[in-house]
C-alpha positions in Angstrom: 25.6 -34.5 9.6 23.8 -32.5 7.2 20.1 -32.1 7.5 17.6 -33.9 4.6 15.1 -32.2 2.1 12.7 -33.1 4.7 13.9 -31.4 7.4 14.5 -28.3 5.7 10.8 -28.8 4.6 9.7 -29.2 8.0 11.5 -26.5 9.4 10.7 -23.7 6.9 6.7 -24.8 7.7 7.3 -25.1 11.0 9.1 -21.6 11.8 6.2 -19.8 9.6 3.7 -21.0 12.0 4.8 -18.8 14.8 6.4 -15.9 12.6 4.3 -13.4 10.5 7.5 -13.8 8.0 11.0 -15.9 8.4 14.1 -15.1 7.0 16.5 -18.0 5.1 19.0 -17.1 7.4 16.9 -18.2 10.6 16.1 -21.4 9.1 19.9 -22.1 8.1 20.6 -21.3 11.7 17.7 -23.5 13.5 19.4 -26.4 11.1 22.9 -26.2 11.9 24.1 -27.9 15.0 27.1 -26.6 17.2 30.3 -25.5 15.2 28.6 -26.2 11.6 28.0 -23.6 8.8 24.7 -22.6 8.9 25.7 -20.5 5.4 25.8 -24.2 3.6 21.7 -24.9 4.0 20.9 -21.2 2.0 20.9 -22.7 -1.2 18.9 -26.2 0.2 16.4 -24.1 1.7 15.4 -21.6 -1.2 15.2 -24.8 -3.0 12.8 -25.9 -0.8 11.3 -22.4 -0.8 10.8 -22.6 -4.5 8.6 -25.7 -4.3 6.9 -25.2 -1.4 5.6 -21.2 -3.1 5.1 -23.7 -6.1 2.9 -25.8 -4.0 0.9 -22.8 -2.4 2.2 -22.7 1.2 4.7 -19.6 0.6 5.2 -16.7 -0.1 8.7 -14.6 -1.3 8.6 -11.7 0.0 10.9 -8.6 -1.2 10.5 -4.6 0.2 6.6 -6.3 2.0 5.6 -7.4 -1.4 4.8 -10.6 -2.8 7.2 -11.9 -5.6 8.4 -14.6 -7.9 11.3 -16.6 -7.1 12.4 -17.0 -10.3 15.2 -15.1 -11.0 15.1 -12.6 -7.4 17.9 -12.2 -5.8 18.7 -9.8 -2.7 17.4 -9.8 0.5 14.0 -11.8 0.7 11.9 -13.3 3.1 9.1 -15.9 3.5 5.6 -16.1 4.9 2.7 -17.9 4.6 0.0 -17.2 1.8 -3.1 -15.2 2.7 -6.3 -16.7 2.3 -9.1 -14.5 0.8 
């Protein structure tokens, strides 16, 4: 069974509450359950990413700097934003 946008939601705010920064890889892997893909939830949970940065409750990050989703591709990770 395949988790829902809410879970991955969940999970991704969850998992940045005890991690300074979280990888989509990590997430993919707390999703999957015994003997499934974990590789099938990347594209889900940048999905998710993307709205939640567009919400302000994360941050890409690429080489320990902030950036844009749009359009980044590579290695990235997320954290939460910092509040001035």
């Amino acid at each position: 069974m395949s988790a829902s946008d809410d879970t991955i939601r969940e999970t991704i705010l969850a998992l940045l509450e005890t991690a300074k920064t979280v990888a989509p890889r990590d997430i993919a892997q707390q999703l999957a359950v015994e003997g499934e893909d974990w590789r099938k939830y990347l594209s889900r949970i940048r999905a998710e990413a993307v709205r939640l940065h567009a919400e302000g409750l994360l941050n890409f990050i690429r080489k320990k700097q902030v950036v844009d989703p749009a359009g980044l591709k590579g290695v990235y990770r997320f954290s939460k934003p910092t509040r001035d």
